[in-house]
C-alpha positions in Angstrom: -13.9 -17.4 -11.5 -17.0 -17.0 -9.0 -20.2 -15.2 -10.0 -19.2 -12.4 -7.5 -16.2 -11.4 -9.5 -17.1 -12.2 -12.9 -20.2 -9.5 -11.8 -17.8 -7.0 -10.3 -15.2 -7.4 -13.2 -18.6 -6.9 -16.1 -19.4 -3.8 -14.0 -15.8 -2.4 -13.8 -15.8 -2.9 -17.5 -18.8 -1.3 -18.4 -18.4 1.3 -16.2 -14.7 2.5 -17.9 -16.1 2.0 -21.3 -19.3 4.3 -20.4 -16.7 6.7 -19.6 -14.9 5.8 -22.9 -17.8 6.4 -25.0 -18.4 10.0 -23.3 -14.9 11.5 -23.8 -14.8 10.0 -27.4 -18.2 9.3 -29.7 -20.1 11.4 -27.4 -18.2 14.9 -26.6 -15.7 14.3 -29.6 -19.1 14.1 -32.6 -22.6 14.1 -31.4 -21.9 17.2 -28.7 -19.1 18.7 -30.8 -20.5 22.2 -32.0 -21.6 22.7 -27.7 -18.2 22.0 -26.5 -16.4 23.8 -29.3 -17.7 27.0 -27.2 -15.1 26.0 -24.7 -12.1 26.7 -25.8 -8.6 24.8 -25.1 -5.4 26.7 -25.4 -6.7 28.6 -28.3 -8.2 25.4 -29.7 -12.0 24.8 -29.6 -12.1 21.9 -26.7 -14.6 19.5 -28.7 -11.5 19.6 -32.0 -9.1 18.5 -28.8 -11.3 15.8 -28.2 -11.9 14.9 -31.2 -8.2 14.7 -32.4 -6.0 14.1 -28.7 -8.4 13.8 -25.5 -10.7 11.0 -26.1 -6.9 8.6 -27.2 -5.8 10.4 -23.6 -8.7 9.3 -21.8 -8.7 5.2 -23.0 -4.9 5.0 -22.5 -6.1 6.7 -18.6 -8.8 3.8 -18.4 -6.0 1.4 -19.3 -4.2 2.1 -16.7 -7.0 2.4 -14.2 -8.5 -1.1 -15.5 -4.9 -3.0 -14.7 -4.9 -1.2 -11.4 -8.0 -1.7 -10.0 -7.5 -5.5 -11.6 -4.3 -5.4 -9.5 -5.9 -3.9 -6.0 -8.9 -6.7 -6.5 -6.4 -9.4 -7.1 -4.0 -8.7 -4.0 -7.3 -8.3 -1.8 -7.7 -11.9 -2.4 -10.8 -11.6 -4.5 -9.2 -12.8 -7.5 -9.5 -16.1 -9.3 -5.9 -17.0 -9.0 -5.2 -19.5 -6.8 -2.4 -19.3 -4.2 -0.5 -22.0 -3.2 0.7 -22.4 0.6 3.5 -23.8 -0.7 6.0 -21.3 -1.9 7.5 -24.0 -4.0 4.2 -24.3 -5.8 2.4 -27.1 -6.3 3.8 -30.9 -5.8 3.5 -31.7 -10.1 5.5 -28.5 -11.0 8.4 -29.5 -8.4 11.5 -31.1 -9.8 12.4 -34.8 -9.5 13.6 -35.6 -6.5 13.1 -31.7 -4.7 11.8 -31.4 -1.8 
């Protein structure tokens, strides 16, 4: 893996779990009683939170984490090598194929 992307991949990470540690420790405990003025559906937001928003937001961030990992990858930025050969490289052919 290349400085470049071992950089951009820390900073992707950091980034998504800054926004993890707003929705959840932050807004869910230390901020609670502020956002509990909001309220959700008849249910004060910072108990939402708390209980279903902050589990909503990671599972989000997993999803946004494999796809951004995916869009950097196919860009050619990734650390996987490509082989030119679509049979792969020479030790992993069979015996005798060509």
């Amino acid at each position: 893996m290349t400085r470049s992307a071992w950089r951009s991949t820390l900073n992707r990470t950091i980034l998504l779990l800054a926004i993890w540690f707003l929705a959840g420790p932050v807004l869910g405990i230390l901020l609670v009683d502020r956002v509990n003025a909001i309220s959700f559906d008849g249910i004060p937001l910072g108990f939402w939170i708390a209980q279903q928003g902050s589990i909503v937001v990671f599972v989000v961030l997993i999803f946004v984490n494999a796809w951004l990992t995916d869009r950097y990858a196919r860009d050619g930025n990734g650390s996987t090598p490509r082989p030119a050969d679509p049979a792969g490289p020479a030790m992993h052919r069979p015996p005798g194929g060509s």
